[in-house]
C-alpha atoms as an extended CHARMM CRD file, in Angstrom:
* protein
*
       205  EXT
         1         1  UNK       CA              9.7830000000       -4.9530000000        2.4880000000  PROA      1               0.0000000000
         2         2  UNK       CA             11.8290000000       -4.6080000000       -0.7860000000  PROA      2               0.0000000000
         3         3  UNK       CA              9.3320000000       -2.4870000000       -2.5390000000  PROA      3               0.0000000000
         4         4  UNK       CA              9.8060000000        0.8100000000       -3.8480000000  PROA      4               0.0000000000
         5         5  UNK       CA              7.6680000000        2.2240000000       -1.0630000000  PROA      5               0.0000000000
         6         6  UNK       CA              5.5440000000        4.8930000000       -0.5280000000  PROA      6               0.0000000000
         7         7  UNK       CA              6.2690000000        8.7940000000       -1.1240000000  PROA      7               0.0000000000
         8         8  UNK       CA              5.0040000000       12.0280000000       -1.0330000000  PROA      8               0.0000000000
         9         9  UNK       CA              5.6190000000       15.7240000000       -0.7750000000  PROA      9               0.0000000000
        10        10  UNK       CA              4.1010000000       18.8030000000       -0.5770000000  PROA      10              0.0000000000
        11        11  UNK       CA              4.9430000000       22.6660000000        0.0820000000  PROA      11              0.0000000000
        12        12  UNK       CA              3.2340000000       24.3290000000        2.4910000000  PROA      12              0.0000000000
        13        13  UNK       CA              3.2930000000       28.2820000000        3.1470000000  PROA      13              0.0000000000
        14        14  UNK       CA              3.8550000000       28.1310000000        6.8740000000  PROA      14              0.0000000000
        15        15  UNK       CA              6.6760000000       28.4400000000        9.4020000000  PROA      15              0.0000000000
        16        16  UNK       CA              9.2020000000       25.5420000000        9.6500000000  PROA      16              0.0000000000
        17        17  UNK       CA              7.8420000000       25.3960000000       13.8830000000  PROA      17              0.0000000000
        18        18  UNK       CA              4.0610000000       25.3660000000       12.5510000000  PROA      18              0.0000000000
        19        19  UNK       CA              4.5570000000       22.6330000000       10.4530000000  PROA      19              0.0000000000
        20        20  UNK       CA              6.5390000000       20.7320000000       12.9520000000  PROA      20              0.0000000000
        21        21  UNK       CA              4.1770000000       21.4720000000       15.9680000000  PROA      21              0.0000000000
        22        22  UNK       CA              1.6380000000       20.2270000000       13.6060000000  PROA      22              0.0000000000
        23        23  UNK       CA              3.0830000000       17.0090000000       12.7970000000  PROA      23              0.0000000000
        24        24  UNK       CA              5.5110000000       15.9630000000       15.7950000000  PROA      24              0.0000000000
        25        25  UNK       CA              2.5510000000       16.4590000000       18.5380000000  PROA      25              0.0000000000
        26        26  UNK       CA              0.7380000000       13.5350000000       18.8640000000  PROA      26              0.0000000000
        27        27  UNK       CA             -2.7700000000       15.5390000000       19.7070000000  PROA      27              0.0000000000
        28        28  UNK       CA             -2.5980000000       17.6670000000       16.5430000000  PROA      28              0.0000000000
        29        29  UNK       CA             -1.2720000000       14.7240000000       14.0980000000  PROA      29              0.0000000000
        30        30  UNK       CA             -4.1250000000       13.0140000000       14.4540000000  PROA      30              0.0000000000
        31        31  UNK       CA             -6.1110000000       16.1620000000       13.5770000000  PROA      31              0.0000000000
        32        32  UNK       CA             -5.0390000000       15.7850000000        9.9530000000  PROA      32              0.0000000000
        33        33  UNK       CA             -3.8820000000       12.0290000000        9.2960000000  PROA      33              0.0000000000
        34        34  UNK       CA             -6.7500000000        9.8490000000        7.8990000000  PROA      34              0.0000000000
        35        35  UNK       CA             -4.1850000000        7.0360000000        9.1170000000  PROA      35              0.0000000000
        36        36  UNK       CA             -4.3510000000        7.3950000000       13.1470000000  PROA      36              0.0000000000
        37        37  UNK       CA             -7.1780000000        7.6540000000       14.8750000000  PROA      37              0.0000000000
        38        38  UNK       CA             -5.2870000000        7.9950000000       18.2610000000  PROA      38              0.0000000000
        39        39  UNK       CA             -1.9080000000        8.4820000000       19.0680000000  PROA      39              0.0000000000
        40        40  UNK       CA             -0.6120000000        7.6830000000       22.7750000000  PROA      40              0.0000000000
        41        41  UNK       CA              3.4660000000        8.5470000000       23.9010000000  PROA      41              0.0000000000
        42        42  UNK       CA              4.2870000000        6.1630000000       26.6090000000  PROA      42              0.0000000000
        43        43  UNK       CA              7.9520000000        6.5550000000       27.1260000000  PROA      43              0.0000000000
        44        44  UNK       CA             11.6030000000        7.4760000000       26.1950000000  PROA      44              0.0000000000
        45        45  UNK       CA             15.1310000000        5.8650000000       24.7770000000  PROA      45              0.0000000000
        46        46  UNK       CA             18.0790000000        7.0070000000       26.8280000000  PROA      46              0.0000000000
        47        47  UNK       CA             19.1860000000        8.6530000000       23.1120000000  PROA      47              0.0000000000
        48        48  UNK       CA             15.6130000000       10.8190000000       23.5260000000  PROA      48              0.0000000000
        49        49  UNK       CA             13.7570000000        8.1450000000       21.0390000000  PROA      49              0.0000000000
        50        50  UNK       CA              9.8510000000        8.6550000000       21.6310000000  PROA      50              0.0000000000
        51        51  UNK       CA              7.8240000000        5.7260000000       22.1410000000  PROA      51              0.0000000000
        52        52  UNK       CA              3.8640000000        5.4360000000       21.1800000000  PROA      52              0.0000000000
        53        53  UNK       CA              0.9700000000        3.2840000000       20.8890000000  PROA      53              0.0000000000
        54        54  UNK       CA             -1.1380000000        4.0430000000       17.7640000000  PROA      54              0.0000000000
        55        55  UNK       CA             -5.0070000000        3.2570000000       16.8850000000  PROA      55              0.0000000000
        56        56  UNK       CA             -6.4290000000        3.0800000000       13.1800000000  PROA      56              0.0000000000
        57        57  UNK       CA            -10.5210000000        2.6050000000       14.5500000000  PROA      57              0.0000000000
        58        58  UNK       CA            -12.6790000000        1.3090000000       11.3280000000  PROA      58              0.0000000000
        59        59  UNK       CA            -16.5750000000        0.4790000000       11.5530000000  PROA      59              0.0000000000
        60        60  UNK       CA            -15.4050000000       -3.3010000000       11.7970000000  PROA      60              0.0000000000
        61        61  UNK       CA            -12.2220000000       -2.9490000000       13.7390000000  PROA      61              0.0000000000
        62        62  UNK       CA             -9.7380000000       -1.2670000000       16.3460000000  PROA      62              0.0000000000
        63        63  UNK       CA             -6.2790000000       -1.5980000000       15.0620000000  PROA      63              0.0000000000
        64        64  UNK       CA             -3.5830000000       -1.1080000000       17.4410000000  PROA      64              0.0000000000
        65        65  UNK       CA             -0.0840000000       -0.9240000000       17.5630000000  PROA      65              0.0000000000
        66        66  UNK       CA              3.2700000000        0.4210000000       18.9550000000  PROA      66              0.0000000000
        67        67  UNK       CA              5.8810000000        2.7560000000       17.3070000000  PROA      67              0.0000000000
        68        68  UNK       CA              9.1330000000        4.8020000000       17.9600000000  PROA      68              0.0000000000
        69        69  UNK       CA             10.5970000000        8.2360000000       16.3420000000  PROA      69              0.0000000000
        70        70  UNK       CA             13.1800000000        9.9140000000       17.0600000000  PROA      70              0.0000000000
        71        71  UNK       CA             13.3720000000       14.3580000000       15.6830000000  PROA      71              0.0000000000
        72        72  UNK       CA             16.6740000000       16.0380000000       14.2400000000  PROA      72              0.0000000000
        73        73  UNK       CA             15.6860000000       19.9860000000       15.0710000000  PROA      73              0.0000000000
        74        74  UNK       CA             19.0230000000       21.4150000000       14.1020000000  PROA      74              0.0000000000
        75        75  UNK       CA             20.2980000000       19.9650000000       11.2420000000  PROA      75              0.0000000000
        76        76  UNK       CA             23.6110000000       22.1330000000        9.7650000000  PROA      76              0.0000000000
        77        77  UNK       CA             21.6380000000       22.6800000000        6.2670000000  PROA      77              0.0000000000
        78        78  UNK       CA             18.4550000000       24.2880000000        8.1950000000  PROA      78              0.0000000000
        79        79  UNK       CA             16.7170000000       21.1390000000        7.4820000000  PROA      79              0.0000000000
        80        80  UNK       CA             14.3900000000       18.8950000000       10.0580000000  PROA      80              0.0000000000
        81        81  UNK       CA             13.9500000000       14.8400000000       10.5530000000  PROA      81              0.0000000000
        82        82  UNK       CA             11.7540000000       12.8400000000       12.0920000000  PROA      82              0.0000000000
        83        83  UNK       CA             12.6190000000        8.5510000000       11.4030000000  PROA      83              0.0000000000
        84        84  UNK       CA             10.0950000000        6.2650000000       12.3480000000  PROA      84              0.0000000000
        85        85  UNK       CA              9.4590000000        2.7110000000       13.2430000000  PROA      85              0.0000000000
        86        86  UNK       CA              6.0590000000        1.3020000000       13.5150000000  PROA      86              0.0000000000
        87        87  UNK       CA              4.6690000000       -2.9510000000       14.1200000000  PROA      87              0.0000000000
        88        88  UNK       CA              1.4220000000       -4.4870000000       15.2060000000  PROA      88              0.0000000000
        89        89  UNK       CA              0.9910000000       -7.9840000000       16.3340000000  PROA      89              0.0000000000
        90        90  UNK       CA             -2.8670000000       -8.2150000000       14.8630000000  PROA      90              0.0000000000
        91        91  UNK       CA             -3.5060000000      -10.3800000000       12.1190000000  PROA      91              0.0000000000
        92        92  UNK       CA             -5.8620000000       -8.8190000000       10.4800000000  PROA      92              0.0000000000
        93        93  UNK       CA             -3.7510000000       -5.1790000000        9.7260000000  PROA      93              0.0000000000
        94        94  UNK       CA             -2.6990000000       -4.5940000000        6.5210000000  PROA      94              0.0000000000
        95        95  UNK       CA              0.3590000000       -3.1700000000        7.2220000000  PROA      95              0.0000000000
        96        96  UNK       CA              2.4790000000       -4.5830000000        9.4780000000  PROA      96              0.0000000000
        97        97  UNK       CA              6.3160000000       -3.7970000000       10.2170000000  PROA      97              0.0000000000
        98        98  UNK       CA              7.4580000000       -0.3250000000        8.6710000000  PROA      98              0.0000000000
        99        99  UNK       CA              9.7910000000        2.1690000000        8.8070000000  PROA      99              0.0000000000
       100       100  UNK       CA             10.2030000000        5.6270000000        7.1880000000  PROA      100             0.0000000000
       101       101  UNK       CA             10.3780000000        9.5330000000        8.0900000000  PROA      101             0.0000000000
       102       102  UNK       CA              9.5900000000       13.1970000000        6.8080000000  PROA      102             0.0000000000
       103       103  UNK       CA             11.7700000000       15.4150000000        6.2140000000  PROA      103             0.0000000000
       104       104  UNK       CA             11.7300000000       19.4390000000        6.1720000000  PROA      104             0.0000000000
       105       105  UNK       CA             12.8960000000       21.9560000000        4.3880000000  PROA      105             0.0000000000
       106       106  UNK       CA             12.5510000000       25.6580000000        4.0670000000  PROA      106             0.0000000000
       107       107  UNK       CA             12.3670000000       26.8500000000        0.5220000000  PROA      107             0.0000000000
       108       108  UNK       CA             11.7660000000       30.3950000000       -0.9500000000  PROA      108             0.0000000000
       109       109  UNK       CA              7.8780000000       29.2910000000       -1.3950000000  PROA      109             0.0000000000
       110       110  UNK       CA              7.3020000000       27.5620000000        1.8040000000  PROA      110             0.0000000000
       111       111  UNK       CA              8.1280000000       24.5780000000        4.0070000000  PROA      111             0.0000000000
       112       112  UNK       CA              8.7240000000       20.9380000000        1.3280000000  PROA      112             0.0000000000
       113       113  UNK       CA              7.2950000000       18.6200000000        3.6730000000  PROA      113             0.0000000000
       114       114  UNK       CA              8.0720000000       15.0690000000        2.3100000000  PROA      114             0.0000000000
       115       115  UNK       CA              7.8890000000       11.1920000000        3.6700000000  PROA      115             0.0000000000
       116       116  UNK       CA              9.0700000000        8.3200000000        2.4550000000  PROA      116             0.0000000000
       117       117  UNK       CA              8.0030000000        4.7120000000        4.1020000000  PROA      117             0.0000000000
       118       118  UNK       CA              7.5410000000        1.1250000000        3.2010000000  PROA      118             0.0000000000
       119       119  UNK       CA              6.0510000000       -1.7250000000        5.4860000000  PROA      119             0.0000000000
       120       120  UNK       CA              5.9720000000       -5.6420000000        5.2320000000  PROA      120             0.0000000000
       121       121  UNK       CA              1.9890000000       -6.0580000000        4.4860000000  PROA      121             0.0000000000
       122       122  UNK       CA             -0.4480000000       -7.9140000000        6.1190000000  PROA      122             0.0000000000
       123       123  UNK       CA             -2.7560000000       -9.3340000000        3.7150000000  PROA      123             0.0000000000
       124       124  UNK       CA             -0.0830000000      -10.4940000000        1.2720000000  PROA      124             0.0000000000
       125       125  UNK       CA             -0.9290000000      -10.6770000000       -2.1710000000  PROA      125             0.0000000000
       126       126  UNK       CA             -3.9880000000       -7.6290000000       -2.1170000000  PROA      126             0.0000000000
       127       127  UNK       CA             -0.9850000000       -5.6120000000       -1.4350000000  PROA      127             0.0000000000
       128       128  UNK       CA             -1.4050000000       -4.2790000000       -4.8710000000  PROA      128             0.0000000000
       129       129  UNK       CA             -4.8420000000       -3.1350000000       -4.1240000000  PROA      129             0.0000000000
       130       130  UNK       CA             -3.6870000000       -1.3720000000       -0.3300000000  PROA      130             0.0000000000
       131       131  UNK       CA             -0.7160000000        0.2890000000       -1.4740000000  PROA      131             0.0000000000
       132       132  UNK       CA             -1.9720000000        2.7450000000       -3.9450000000  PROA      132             0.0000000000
       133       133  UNK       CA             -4.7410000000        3.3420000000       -1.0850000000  PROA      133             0.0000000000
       134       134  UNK       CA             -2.2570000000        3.8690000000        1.5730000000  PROA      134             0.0000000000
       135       135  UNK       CA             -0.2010000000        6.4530000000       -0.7530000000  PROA      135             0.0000000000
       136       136  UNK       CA             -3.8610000000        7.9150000000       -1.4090000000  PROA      136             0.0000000000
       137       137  UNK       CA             -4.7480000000        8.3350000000        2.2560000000  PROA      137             0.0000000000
       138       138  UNK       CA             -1.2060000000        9.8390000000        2.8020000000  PROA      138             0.0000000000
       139       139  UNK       CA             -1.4670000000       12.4640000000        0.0620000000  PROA      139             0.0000000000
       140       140  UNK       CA             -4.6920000000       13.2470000000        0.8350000000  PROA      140             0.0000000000
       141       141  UNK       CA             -3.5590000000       14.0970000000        4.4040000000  PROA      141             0.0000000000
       142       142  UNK       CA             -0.7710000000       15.7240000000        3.6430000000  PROA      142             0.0000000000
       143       143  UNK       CA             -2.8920000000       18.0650000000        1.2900000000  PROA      143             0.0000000000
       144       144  UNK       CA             -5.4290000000       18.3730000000        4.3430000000  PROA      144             0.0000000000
       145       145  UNK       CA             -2.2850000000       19.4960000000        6.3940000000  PROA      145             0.0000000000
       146       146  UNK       CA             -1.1570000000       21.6810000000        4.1820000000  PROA      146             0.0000000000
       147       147  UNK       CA             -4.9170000000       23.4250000000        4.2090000000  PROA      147             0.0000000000
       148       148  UNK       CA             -5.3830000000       23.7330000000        7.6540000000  PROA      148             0.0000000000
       149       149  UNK       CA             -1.8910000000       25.9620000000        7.7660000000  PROA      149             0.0000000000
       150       150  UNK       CA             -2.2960000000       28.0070000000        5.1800000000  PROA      150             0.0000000000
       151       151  UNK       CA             -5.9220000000       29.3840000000        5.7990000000  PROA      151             0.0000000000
       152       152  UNK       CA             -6.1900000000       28.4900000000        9.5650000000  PROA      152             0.0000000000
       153       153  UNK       CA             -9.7000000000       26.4460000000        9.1680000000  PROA      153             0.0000000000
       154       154  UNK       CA             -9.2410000000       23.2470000000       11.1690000000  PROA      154             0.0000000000
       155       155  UNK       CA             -8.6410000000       20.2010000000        9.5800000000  PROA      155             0.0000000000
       156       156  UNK       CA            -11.9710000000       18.4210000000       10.6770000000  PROA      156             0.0000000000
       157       157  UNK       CA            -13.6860000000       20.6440000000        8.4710000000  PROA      157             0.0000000000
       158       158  UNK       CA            -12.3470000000       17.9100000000        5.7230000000  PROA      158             0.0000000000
       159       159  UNK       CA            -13.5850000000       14.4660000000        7.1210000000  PROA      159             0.0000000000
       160       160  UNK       CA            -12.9890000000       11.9400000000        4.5280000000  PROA      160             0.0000000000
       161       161  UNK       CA            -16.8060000000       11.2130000000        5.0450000000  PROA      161             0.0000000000
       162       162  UNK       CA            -18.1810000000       14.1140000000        4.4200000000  PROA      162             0.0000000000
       163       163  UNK       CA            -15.9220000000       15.2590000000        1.7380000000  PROA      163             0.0000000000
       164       164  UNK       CA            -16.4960000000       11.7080000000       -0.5550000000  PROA      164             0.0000000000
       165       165  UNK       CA            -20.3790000000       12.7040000000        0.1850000000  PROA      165             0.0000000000
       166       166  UNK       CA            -20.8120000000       16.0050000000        0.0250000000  PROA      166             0.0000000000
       167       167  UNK       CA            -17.7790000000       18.0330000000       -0.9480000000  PROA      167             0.0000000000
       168       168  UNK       CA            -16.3370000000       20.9300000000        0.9710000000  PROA      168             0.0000000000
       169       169  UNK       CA            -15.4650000000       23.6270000000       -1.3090000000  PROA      169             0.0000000000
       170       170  UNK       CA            -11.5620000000       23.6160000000       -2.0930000000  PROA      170             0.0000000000
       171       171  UNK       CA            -11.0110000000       20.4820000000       -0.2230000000  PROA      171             0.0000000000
       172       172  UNK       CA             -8.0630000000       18.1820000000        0.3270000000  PROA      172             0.0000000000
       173       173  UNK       CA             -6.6300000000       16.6250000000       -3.2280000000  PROA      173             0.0000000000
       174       174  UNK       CA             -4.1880000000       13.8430000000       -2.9880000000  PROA      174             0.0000000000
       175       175  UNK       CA             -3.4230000000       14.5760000000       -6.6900000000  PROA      175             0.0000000000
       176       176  UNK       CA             -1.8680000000       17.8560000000       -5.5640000000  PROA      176             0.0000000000
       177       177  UNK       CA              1.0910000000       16.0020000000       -3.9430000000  PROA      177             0.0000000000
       178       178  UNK       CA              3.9290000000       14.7620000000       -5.4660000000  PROA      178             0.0000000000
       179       179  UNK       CA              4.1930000000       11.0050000000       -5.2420000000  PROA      179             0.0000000000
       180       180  UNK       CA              7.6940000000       10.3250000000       -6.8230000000  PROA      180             0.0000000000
       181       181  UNK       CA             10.8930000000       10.7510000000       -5.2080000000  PROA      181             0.0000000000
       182       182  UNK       CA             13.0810000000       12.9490000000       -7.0310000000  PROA      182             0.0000000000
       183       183  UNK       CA             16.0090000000       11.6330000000       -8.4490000000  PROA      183             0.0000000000
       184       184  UNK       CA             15.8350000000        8.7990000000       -6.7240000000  PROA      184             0.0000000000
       185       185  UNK       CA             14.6020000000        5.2350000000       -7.2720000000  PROA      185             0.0000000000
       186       186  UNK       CA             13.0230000000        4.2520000000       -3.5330000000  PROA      186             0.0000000000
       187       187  UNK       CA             10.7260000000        6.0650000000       -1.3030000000  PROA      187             0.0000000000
       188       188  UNK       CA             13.8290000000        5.4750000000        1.6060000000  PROA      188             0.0000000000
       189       189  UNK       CA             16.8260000000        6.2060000000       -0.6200000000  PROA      189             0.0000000000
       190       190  UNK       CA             16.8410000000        9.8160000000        1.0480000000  PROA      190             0.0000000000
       191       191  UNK       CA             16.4200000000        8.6640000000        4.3530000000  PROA      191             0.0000000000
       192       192  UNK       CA             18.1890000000        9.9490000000        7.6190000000  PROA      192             0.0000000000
       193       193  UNK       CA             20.9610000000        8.7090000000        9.3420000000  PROA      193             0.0000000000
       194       194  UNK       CA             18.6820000000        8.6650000000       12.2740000000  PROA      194             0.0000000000
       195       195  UNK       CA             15.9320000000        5.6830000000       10.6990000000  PROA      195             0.0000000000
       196       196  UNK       CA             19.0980000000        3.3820000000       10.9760000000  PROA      196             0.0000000000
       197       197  UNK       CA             20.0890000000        3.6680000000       14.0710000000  PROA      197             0.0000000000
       198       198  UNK       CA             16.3820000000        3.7640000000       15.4080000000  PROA      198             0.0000000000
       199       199  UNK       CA             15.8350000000        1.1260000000       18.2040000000  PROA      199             0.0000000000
       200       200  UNK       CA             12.5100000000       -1.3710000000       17.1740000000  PROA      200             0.0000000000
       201       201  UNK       CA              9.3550000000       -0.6060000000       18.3400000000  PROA      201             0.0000000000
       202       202  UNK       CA              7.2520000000       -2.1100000000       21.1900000000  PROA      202             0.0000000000
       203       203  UNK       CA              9.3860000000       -1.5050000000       23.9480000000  PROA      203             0.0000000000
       204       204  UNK       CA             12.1960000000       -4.1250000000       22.2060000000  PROA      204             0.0000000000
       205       205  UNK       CA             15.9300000000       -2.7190000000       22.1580000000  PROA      205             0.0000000000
């Protein structure tokens, strides 16, 4: 890693436990993230860490992989965390070892739901081209999120397919995210306590 990493934020006009219920179970995150295609807790840290195996399914290939997070619900300043630790072993993933979280905030016009990650990547030098796509794919998910909550139509409604074919009215825009960290240099620089202390991934202490 080293890189400035990856971030984005959006507001969404929901309740702080709708946006979290959304997000931290593994059956509705999937729903909305373009980046999972199946996500699988297994089991937990004596300091309540949640383990997981993760699948990103492409026409060509299954990638799988494990991770860890671990939630702050009751943060003094009202805010919520969630750090996260993710690896895979297969060789042909373009990301391999990362770490990041999302934060959440309650503001006057909604819930600022924000992440900030970087990985070590997997096909080395075409970094340049995955990285914007990664940041793409996690805008444009966290715009489909942020659609589903505030009018209530599920977020399949906004496959990536048949939105890139066929459009779907006022669909998911990755543009409508914010994709610098503010006043900050690094997507991690406003990262919880929590990410360093977070045991590694894959059943490894």
């Amino acid at each position: 890693m080293g890189t400035r990493g990856i971030y984005v934020e959006t507001t969404i006009r929901a309740t702080l436990d709708d946006v979290w219920n959304a997000t931290q179970d593994p059956r509705q995150h999937v729903r909305w993230d373009v980046r999972f295609s199946l996500i699988t807790p297994t089991t937990r840290t004596a300091d309540g860490a949640a383990r997981f195996v993760y699948e990103r399914r492409t026409p060509f290939r299954t990638i799988r992989g494990d991770g860890i997070s671990i939630g702050e619900t009751s943060r003094p300043d009202g805010t919520r965390t969630s750090a996260l630790r993710f690896t895979t072993d297969d060789r042909l993933s373009p990301l391999r070892d990362g770490r990041g979280y999302w934060r959440y905030e309650p503001t006057a016009d909604g819930i600022r739901f924000c992440t900030g990650y970087d990985y070590s990547p997997g096909w080395g030098p075409l970094d340049v081209i995955v990285r914007p796509l990664v940041g793409w794919a996690t805008a444009w998910s966290f715009d489909r999120l942020r659609l589903w909550l505030e009018t209530g139509r599920p977020p399949e409604t906004w496959s990536l397919p048949s939105v890139v074919m066929f459009g779907r009215g006022d669909r998911p825009r990755a543009r409508r995210c914010r994709r610098t960290p503010p006043h900050r240099r690094r997507a991690l620089d406003d990262a919880p306590t929590t990410l360093a202390a977070l045991a590694a991934p894959g059943g490894v202490e």
